[in-house]
PDB file of the backbone (N, CA, C, O) and the ligand in Angstrom, with CONECT records:
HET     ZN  A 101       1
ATOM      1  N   UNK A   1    -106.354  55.166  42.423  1.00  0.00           N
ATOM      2  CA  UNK A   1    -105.295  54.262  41.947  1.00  0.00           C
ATOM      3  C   UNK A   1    -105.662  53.640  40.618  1.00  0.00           C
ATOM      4  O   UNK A   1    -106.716  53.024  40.462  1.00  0.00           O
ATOM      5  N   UNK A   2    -104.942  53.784  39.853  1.00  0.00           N
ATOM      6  CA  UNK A   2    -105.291  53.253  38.411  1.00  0.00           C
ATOM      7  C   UNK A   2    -105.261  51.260  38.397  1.00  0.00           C
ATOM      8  O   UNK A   2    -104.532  50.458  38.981  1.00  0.00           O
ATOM      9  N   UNK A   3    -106.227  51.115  37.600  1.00  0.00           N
ATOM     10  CA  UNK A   3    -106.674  50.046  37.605  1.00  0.00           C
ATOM     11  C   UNK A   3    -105.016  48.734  36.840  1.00  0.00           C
ATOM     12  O   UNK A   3    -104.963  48.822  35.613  1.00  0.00           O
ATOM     13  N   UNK A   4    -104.263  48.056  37.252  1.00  0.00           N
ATOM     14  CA  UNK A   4    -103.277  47.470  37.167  1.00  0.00           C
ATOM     15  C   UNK A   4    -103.793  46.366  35.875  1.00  0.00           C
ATOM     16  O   UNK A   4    -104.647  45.480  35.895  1.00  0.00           O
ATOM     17  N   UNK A   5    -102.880  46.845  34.771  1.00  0.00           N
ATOM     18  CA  UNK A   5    -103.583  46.065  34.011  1.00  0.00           C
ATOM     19  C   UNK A   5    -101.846  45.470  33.180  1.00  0.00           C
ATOM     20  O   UNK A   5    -100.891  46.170  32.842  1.00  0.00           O
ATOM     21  N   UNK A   6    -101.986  44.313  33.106  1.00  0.00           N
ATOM     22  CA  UNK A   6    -100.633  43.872  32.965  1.00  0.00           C
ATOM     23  C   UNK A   6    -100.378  42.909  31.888  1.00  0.00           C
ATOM     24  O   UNK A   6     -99.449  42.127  31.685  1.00  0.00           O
ATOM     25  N   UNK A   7    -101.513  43.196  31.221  1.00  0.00           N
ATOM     26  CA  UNK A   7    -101.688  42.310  29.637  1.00  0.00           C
ATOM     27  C   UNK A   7    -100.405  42.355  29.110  1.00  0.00           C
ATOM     28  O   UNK A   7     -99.773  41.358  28.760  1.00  0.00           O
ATOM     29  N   UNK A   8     -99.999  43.547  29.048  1.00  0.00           N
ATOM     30  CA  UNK A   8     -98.963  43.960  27.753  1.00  0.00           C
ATOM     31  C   UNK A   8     -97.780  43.090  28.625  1.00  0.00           C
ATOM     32  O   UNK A   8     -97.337  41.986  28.308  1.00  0.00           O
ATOM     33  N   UNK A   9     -97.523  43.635  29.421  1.00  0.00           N
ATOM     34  CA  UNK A   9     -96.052  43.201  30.064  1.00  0.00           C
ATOM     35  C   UNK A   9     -95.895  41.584  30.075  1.00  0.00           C
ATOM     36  O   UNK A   9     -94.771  41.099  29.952  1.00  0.00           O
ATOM     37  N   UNK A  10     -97.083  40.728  30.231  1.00  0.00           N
ATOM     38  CA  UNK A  10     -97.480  39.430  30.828  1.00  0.00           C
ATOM     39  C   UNK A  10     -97.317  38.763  29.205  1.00  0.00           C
ATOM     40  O   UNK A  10     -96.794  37.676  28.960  1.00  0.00           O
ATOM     41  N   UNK A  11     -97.709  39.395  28.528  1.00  0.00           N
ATOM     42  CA  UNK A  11     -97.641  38.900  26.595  1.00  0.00           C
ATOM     43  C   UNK A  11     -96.395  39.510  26.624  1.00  0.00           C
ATOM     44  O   UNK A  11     -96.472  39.909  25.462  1.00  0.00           O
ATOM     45  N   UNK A  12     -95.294  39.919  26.993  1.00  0.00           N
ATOM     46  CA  UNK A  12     -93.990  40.266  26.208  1.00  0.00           C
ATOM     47  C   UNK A  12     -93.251  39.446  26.968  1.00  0.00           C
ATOM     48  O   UNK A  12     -92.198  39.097  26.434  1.00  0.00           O
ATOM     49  N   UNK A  13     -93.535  38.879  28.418  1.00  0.00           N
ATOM     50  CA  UNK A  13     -92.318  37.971  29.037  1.00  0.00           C
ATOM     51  C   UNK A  13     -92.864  36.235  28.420  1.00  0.00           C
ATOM     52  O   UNK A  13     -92.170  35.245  28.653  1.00  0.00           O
ATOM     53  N   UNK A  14     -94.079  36.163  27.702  1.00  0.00           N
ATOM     54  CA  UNK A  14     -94.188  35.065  27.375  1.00  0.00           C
ATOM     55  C   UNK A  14     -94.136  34.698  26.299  1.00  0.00           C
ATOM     56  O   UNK A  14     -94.294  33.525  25.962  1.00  0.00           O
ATOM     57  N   UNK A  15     -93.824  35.961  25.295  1.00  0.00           N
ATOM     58  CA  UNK A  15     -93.117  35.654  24.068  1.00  0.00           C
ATOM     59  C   UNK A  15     -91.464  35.309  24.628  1.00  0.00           C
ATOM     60  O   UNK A  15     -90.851  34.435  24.016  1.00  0.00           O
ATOM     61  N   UNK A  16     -91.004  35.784  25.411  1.00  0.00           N
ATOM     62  CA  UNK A  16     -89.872  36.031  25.796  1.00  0.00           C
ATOM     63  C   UNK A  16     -89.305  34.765  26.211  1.00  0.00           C
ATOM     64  O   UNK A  16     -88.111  34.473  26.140  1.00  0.00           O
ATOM     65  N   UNK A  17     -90.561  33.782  26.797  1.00  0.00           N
ATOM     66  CA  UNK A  17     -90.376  32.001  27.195  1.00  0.00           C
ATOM     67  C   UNK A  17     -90.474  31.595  26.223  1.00  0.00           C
ATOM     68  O   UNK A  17     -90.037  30.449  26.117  1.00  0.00           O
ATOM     69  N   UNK A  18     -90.927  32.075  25.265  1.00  0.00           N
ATOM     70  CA  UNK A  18     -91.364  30.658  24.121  1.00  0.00           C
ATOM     71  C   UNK A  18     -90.033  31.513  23.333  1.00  0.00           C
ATOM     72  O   UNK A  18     -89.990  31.011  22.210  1.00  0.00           O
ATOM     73  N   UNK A  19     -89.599  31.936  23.373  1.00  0.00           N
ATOM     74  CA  UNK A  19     -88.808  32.424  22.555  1.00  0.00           C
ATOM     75  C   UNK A  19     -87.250  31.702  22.967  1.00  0.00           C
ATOM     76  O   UNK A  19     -86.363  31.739  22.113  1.00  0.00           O
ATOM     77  N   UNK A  20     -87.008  31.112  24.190  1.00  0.00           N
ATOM     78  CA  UNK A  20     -85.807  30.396  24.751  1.00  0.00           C
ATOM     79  C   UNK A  20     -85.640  29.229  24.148  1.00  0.00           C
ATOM     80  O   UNK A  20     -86.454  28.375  23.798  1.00  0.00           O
ATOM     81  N   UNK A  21     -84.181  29.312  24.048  1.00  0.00           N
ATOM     82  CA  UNK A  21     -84.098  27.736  22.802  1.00  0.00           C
ATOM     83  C   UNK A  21     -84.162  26.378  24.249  1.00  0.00           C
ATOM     84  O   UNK A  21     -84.275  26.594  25.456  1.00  0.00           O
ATOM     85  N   UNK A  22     -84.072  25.384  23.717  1.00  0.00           N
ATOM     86  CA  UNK A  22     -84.265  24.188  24.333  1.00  0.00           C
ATOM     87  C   UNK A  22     -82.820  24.123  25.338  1.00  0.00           C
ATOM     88  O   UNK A  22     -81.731  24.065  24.767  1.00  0.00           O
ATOM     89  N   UNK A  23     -82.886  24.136  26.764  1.00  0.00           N
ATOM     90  CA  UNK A  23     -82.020  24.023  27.910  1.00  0.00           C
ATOM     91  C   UNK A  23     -81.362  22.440  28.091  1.00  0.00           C
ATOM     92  O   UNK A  23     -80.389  22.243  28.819  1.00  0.00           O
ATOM     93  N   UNK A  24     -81.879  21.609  27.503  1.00  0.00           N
ATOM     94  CA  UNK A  24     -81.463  20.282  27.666  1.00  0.00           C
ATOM     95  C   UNK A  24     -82.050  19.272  26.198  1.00  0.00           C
ATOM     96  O   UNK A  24     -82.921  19.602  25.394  1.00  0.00           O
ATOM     97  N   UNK A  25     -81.273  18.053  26.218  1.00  0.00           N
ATOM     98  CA  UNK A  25     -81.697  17.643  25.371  1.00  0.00           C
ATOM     99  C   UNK A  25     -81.648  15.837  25.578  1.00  0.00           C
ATOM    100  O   UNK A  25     -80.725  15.318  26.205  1.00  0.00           O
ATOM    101  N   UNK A  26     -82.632  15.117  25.031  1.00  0.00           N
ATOM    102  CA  UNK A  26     -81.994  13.725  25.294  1.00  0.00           C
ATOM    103  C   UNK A  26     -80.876  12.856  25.106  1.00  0.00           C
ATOM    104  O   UNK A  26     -80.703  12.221  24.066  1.00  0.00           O
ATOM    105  N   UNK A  27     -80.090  12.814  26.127  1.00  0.00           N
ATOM    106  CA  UNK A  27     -79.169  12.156  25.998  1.00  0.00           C
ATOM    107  C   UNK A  27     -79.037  10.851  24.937  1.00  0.00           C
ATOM    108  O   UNK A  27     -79.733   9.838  24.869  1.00  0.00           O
ATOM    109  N   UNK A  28     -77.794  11.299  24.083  1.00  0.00           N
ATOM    110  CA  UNK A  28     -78.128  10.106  23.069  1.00  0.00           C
ATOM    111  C   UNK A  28     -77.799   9.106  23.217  1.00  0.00           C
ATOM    112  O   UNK A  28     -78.413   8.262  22.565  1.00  0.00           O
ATOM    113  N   UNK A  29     -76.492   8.536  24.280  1.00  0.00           N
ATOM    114  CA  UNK A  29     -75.960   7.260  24.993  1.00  0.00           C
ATOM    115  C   UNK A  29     -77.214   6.507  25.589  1.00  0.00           C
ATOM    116  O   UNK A  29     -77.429   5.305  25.437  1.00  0.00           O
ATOM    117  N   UNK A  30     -77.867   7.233  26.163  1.00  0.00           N
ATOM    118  CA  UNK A  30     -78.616   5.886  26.850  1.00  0.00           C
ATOM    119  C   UNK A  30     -80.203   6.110  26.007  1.00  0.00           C
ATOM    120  O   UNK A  30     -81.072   5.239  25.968  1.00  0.00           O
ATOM    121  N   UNK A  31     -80.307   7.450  25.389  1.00  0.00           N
ATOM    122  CA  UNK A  31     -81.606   7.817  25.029  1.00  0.00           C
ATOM    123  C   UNK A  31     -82.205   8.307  25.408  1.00  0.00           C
ATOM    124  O   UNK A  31     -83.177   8.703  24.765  1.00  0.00           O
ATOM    125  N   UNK A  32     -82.019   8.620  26.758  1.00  0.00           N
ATOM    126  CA  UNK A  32     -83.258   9.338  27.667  1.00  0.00           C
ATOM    127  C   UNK A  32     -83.530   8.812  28.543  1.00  0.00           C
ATOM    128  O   UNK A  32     -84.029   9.326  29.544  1.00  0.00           O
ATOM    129  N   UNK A  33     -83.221   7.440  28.358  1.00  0.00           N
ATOM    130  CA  UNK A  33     -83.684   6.640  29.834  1.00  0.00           C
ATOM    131  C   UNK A  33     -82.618   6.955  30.923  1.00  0.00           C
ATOM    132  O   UNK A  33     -83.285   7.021  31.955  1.00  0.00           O
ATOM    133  N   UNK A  34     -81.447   7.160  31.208  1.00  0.00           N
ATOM    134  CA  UNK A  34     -80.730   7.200  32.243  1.00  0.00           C
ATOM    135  C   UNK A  34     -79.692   6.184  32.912  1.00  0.00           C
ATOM    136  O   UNK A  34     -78.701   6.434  33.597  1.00  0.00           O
ATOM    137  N   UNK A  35     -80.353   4.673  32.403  1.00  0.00           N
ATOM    138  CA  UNK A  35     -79.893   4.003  32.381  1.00  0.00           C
ATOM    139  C   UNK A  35     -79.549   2.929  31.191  1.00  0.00           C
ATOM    140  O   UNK A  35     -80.383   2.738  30.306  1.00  0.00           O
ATOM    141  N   UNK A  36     -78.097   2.124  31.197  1.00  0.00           N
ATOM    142  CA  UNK A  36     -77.494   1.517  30.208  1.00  0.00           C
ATOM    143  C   UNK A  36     -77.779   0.409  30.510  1.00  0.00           C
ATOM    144  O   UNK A  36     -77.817   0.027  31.680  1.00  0.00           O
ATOM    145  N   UNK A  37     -78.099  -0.498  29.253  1.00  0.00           N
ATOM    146  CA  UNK A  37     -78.286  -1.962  29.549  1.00  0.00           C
ATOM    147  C   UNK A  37     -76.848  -2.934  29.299  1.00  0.00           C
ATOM    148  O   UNK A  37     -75.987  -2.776  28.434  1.00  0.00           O
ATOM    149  N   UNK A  38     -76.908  -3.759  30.146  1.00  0.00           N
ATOM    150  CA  UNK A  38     -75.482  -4.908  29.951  1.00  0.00           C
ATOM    151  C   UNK A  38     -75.230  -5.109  28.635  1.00  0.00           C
ATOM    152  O   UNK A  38     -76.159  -5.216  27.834  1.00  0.00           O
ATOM    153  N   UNK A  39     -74.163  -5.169  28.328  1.00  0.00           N
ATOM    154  CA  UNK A  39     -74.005  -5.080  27.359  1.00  0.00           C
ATOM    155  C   UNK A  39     -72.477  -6.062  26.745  1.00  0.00           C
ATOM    156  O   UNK A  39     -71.439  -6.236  27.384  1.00  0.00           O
ATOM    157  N   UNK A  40     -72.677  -6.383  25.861  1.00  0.00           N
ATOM    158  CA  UNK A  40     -71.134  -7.207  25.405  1.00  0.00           C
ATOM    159  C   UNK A  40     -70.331  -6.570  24.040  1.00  0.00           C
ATOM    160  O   UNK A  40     -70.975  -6.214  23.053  1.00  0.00           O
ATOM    161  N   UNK A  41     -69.032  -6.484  24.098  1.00  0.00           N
ATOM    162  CA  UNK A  41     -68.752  -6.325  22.640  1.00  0.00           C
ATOM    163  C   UNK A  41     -67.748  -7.164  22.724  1.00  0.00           C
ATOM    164  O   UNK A  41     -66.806  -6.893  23.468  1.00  0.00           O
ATOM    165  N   UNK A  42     -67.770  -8.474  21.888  1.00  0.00           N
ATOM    166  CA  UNK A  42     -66.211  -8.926  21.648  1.00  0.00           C
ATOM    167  C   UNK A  42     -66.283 -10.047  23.454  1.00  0.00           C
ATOM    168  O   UNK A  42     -67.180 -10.767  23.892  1.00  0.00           O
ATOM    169  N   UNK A  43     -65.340  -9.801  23.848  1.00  0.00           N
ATOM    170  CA  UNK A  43     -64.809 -10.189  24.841  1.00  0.00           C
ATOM    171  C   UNK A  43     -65.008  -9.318  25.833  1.00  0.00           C
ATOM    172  O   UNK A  43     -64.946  -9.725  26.993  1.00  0.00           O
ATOM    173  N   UNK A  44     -65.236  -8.190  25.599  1.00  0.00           N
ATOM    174  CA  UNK A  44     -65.938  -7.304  27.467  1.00  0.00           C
ATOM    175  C   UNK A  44     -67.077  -7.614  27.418  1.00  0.00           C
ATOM    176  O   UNK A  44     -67.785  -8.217  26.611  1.00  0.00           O
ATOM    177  N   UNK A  45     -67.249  -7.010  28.646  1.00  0.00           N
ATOM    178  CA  UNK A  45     -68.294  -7.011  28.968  1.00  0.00           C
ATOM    179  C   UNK A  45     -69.024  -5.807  29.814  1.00  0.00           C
ATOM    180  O   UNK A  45     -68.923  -5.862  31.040  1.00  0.00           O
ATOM    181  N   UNK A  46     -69.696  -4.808  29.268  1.00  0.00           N
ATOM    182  CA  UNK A  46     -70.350  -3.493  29.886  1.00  0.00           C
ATOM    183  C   UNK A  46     -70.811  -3.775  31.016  1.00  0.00           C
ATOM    184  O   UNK A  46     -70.818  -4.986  31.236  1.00  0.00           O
ATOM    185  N   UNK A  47     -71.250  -3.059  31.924  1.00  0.00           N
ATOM    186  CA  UNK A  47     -72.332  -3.524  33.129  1.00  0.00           C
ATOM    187  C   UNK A  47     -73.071  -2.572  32.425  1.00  0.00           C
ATOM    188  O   UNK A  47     -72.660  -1.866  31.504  1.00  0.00           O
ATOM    189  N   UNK A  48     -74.146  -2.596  32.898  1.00  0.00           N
ATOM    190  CA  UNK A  48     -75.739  -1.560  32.851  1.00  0.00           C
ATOM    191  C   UNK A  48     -75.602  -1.014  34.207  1.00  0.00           C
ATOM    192  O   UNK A  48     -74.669  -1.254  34.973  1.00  0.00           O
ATOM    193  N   UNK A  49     -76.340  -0.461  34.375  1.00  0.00           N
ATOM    194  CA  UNK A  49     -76.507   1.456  35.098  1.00  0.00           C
ATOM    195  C   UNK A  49     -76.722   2.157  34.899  1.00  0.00           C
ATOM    196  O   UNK A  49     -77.202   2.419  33.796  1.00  0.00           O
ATOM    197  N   UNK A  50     -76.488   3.185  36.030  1.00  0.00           N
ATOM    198  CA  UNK A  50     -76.414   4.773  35.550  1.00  0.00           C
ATOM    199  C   UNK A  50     -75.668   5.112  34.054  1.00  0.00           C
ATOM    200  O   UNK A  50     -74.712   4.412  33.720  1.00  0.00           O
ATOM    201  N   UNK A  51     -76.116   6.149  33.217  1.00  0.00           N
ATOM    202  CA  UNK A  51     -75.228   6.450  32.102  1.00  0.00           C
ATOM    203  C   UNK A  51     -74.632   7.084  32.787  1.00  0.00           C
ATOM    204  O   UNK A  51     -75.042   7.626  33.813  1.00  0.00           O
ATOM    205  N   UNK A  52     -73.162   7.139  32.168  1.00  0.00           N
ATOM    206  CA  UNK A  52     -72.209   7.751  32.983  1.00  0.00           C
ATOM    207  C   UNK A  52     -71.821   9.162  32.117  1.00  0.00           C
ATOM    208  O   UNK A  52     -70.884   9.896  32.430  1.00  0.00           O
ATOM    209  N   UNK A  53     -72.648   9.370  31.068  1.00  0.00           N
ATOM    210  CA  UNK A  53     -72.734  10.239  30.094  1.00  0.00           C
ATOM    211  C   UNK A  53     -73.199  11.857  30.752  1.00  0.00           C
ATOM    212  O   UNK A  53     -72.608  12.936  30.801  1.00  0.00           O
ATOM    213  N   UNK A  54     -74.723  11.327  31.260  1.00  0.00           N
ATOM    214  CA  UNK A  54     -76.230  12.476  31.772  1.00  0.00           C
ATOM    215  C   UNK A  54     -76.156  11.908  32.852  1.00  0.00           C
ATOM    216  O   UNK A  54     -77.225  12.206  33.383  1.00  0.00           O
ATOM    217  N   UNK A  55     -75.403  11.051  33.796  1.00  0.00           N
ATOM    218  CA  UNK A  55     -75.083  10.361  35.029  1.00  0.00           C
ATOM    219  C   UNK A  55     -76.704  10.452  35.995  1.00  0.00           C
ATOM    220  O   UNK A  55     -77.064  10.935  37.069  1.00  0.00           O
ATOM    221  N   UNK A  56     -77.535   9.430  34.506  1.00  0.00           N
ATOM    222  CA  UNK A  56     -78.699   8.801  35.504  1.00  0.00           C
ATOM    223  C   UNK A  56     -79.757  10.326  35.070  1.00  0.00           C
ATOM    224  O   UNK A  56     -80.688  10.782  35.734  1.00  0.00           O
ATOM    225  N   UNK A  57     -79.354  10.696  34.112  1.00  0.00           N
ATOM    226  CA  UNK A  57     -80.421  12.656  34.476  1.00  0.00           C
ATOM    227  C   UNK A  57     -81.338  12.435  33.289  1.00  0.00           C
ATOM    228  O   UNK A  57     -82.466  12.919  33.191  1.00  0.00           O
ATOM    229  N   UNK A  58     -80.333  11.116  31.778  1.00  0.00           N
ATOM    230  CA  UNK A  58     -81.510  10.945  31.132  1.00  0.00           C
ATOM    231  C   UNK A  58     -81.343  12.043  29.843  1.00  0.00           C
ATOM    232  O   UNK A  58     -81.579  11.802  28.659  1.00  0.00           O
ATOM    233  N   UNK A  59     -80.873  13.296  30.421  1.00  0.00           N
ATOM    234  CA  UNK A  59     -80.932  14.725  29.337  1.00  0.00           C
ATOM    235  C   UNK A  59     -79.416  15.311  29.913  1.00  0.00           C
ATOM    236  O   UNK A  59     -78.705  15.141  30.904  1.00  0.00           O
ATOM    237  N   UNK A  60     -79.396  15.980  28.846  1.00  0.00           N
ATOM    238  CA  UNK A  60     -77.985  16.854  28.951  1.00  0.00           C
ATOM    239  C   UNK A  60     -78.409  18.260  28.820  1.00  0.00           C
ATOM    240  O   UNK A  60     -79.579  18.471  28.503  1.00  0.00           O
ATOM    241  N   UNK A  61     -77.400  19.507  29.077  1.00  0.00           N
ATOM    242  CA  UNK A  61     -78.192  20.502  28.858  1.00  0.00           C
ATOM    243  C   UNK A  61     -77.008  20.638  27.465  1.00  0.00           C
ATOM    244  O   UNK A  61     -75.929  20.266  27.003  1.00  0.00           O
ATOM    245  N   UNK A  62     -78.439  21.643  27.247  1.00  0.00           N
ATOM    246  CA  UNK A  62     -77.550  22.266  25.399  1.00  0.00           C
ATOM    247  C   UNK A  62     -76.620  23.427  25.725  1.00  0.00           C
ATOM    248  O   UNK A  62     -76.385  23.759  26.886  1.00  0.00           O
ATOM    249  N   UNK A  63     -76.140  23.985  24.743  1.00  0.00           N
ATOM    250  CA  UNK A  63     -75.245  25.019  24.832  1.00  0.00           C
ATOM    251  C   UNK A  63     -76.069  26.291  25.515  1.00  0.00           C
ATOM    252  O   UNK A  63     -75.401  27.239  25.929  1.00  0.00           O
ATOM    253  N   UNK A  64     -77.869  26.323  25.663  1.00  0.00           N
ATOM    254  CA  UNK A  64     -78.008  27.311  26.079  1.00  0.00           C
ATOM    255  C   UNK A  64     -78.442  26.734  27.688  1.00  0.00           C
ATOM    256  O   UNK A  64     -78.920  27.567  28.459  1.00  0.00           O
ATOM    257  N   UNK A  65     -78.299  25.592  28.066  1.00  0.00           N
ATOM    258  CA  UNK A  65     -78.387  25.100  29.342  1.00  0.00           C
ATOM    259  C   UNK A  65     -77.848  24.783  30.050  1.00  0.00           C
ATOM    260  O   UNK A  65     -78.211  24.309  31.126  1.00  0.00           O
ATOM    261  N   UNK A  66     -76.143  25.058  29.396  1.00  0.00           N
ATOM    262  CA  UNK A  66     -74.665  25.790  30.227  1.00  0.00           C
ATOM    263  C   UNK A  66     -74.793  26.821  30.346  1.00  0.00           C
ATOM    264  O   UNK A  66     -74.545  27.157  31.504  1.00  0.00           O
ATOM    265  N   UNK A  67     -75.096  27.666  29.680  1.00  0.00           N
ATOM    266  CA  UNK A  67     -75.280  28.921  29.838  1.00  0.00           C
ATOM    267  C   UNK A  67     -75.715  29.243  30.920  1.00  0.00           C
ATOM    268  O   UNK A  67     -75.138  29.881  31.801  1.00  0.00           O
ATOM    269  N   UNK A  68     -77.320  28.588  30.906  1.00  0.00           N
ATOM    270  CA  UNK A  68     -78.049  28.932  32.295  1.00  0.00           C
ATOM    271  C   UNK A  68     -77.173  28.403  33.980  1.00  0.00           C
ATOM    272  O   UNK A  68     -77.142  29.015  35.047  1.00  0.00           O
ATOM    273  N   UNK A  69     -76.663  27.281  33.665  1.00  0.00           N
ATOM    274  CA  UNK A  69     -76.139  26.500  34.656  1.00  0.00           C
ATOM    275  C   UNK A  69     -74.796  27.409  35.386  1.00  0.00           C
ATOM    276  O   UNK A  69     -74.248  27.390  36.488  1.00  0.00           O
ATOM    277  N   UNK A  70     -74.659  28.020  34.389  1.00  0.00           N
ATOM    278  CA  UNK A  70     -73.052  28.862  34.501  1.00  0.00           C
ATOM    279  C   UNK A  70     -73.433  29.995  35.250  1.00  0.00           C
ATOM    280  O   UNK A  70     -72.767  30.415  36.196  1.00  0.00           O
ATOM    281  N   UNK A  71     -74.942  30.723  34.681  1.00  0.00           N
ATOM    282  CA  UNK A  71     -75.306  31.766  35.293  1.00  0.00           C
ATOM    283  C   UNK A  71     -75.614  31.726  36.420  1.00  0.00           C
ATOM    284  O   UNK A  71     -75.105  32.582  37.144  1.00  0.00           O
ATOM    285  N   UNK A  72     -76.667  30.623  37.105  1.00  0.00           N
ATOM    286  CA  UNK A  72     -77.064  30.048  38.318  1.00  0.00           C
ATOM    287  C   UNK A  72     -76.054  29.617  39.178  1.00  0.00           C
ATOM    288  O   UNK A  72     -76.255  29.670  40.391  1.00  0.00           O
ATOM    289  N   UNK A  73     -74.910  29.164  38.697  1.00  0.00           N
ATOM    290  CA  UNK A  73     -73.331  28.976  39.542  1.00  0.00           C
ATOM    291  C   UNK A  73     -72.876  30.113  40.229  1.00  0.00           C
ATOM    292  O   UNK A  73     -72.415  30.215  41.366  1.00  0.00           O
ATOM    293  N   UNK A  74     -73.130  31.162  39.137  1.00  0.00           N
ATOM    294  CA  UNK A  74     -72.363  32.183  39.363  1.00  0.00           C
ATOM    295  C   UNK A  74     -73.357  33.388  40.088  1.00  0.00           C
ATOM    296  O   UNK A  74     -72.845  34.471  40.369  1.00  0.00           O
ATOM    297  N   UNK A  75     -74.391  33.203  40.290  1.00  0.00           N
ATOM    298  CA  UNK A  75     -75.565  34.078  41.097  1.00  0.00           C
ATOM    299  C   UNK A  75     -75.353  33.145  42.145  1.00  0.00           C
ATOM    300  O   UNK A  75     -75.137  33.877  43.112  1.00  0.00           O
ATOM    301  N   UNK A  76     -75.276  31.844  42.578  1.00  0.00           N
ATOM    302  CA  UNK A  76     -75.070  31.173  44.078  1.00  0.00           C
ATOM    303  C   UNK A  76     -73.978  31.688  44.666  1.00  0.00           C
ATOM    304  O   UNK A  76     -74.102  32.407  45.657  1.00  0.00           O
ATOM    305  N   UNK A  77     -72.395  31.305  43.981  1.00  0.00           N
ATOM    306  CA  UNK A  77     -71.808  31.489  44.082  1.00  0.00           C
ATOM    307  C   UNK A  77     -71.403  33.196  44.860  1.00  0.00           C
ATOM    308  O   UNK A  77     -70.648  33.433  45.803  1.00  0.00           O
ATOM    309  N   UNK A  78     -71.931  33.802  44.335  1.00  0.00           N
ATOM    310  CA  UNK A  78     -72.041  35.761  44.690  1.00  0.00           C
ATOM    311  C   UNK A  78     -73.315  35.758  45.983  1.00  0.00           C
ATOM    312  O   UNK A  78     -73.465  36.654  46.813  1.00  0.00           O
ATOM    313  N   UNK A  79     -73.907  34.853  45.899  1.00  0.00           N
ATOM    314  CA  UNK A  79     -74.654  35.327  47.164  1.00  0.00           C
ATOM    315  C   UNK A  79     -74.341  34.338  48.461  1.00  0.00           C
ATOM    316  O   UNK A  79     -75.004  34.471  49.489  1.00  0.00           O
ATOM    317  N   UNK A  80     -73.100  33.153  48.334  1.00  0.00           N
ATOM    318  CA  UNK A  80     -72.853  32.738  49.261  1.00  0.00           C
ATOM    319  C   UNK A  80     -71.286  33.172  49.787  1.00  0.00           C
ATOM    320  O   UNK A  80     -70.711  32.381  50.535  1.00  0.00           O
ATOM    321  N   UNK A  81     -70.601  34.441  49.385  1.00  0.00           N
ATOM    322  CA  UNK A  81     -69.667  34.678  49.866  1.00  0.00           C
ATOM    323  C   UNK A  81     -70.330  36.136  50.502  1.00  0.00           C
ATOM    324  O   UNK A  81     -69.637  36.877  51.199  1.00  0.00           O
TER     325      UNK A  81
HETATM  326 ZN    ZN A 101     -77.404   9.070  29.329  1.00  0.00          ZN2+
END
């Protein structure tokens, strides 16, 4: 049996990771934290919480982390019917 040597393949799927653009990004409403602080403008008055933006997640995904989300929907989706 030939000796399994998997350098090559193992260096082309990890160019292949570093090569994926960024899946999420920090939410710019709250910043990253997840949550909003009280807040006033004028005569309202905000509550603080969850951002209702990244709803508490902090990050949003980017255009290529719909992508993924869409794909993963749609591979659940096909293996639960
Ligand atoms: Zn947020």
């Amino acid at each position: 049996m030939a000796s399994c040597s998997p350098d090559a393949e193992s260096g082309e799927l990890l160019e292949m990771m570093t090569e994926l653009p960024p899946l999420e990004t920090n939410c710019e409403k709250c910043g990253g934290a997840g949550m909003l602080r009280p807040r006033r403008e004028g005569t309202v008055i905000y509550q603080g919480g969850q951002c209702d933006t990244c709803r508490g997640a902090g990050k949003l995904p980017t255009e290529a982390g719909n992508a993924v989300i869409a794909f993963i929907r749609n591979q659940q989706r096909a293996r639960n019917l």
